[in-house]
Each structure stands twice: as structure tokens, then as C-alpha cells.
ChimeraX commands (.cxc) that place a marker at each C-alpha (Angstrom):
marker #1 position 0.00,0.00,0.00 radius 0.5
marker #1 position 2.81,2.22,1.04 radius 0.5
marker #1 position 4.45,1.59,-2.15 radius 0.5
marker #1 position 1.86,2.56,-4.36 radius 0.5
marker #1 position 1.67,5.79,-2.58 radius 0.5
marker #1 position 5.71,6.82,-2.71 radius 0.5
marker #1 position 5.25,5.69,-6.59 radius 0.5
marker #1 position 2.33,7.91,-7.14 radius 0.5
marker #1 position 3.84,11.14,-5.89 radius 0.5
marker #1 position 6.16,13.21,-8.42 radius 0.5
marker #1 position 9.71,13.82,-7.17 radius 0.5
marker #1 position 10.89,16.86,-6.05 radius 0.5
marker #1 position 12.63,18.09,-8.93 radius 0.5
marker #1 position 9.81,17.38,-11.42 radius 0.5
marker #1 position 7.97,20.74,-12.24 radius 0.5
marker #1 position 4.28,21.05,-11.83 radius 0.5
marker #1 position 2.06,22.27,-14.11 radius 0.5
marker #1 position -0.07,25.58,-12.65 radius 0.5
marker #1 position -3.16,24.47,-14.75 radius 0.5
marker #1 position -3.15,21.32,-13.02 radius 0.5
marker #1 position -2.61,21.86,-9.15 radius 0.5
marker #1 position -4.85,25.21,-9.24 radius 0.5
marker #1 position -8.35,25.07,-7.87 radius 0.5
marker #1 position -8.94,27.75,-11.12 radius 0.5
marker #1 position -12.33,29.13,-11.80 radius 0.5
marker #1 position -14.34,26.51,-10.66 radius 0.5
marker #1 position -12.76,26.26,-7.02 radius 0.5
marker #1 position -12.96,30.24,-7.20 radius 0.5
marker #1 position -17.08,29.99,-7.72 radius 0.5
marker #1 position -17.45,26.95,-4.98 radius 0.5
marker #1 position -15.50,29.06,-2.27 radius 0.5
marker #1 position -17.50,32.31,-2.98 radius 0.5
marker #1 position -21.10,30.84,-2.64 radius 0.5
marker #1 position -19.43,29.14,0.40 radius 0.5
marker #1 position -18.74,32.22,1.74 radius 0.5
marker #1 position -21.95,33.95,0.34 radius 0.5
marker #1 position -24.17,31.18,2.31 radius 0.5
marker #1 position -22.39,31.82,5.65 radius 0.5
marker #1 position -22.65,35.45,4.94 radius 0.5
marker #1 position -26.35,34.66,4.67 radius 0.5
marker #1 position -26.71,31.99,7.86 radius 0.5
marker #1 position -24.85,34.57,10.07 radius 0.5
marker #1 position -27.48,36.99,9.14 radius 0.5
marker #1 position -30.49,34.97,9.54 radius 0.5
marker #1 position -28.69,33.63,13.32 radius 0.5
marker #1 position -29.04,37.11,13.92 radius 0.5
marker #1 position -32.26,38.29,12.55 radius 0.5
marker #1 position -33.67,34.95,15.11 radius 0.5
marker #1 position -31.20,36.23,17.91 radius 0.5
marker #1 position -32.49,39.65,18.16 radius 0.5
marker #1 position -36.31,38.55,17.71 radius 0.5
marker #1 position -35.89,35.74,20.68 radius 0.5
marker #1 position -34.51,38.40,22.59 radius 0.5
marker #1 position -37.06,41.09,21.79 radius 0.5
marker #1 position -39.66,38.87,22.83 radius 0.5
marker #1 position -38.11,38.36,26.33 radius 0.5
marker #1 position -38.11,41.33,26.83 radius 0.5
marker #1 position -41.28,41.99,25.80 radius 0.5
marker #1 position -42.84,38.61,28.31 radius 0.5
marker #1 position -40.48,40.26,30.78 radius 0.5
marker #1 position -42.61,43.70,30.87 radius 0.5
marker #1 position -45.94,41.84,30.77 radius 0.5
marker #1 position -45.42,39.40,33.68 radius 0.5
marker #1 position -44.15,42.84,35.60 radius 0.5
marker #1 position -47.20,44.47,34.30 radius 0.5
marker #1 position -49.15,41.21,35.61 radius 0.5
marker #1 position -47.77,40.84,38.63 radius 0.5
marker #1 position -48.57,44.95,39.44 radius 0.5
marker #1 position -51.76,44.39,38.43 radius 0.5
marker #1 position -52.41,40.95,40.66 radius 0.5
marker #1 position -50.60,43.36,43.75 radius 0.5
marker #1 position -53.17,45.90,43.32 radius 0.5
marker #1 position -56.24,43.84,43.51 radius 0.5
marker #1 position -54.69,42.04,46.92 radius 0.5
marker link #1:1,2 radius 0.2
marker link #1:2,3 radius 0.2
marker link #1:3,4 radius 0.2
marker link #1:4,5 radius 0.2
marker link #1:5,6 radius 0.2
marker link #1:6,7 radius 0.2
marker link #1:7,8 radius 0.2
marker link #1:8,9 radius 0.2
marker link #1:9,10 radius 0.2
marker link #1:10,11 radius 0.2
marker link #1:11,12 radius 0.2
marker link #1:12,13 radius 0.2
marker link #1:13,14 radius 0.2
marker link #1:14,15 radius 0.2
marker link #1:15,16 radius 0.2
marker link #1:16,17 radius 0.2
marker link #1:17,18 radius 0.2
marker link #1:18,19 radius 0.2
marker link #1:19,20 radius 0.2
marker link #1:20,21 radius 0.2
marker link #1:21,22 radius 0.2
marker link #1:22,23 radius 0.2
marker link #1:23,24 radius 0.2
marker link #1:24,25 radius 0.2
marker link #1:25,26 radius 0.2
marker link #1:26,27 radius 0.2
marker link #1:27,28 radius 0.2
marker link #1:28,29 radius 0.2
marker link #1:29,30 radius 0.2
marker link #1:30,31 radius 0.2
marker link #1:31,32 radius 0.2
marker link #1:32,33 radius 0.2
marker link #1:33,34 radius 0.2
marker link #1:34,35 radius 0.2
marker link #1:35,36 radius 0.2
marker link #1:36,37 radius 0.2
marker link #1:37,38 radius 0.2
marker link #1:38,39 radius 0.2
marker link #1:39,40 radius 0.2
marker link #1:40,41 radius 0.2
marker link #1:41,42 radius 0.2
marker link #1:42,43 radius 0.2
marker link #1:43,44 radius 0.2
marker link #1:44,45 radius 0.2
marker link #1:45,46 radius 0.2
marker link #1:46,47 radius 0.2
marker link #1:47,48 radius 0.2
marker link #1:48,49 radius 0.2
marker link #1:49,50 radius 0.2
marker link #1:50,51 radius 0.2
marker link #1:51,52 radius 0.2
marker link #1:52,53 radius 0.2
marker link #1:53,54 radius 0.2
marker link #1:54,55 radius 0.2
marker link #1:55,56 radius 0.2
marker link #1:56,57 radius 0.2
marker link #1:57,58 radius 0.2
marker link #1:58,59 radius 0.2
marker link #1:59,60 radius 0.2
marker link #1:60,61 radius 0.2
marker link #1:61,62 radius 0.2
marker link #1:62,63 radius 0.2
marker link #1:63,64 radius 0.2
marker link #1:64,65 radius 0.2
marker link #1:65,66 radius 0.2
marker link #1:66,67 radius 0.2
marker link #1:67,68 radius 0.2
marker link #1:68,69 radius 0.2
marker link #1:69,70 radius 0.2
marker link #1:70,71 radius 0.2
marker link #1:71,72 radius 0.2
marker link #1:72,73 radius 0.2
marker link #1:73,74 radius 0.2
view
């Protein structure tokens, strides 16, 4: 197994060719729409974030408002 790796790899003093070992425009395209949809997921994690905490905030004021109110009636 070992051997069939060592023979597969080029030497050191063989030159590579660019067009070959180069991700080109097709690695280019995959790594910007990566990029793009974690552009995209970070927003929408945040969008959720803020709204979650918005609306504990908002529970938080009417179980105050509740809780006045139930004092009041005692």
C-alpha cells in the first residue's frame, strides 16, 4: 500500500504544471457561494437572535405588568 503511494507522488525536482494543481475558476465559484451562504446563515442567526430576545423582553414587561396588576387587587 505504502508503495503505491511513494510511486504515485512526483519527485521533487519534477515541475508542476499551474493548470493542473490550481483550484482555477471553478474552485474560485465553490468558495464564494461558500462564503456567500455563511454570509447569509450569520445573518439569519441574527435576525432569530435579536427577535428571541425582543420577545423576552417583551414577556419580561408583561409578567411585571401582571404581577402589578395581581398586587393591586390584593
Amino acid at each position: 500500500m505504502l508503495h503505491t503511494l511513494w510511486a504515485s507522488t512526483p519527485a521533487p525536482g519534477e515541475e508542476l504544471d499551474p493548470n493542473t494543481v490550481t483550484p482555477g475558476v471553478i474552485g474560485f465559484a465553490l468558495t464564494f457561494l461558500v462564503a456567500v451562504a455563511v454570509v447569509l446563515l450569520v445573518i439569519d442567526m441574527v435576525r432569530r437572535i435579536r427577535r428571541i430576545n425582543h420577545r423576552a423582553a417583551v414577556n419580561e414587561r408583561l409578567d411585571a405588568e401582571e404581577a402589578a396588576a395581581a398586587e393591586q387587587d390584593d
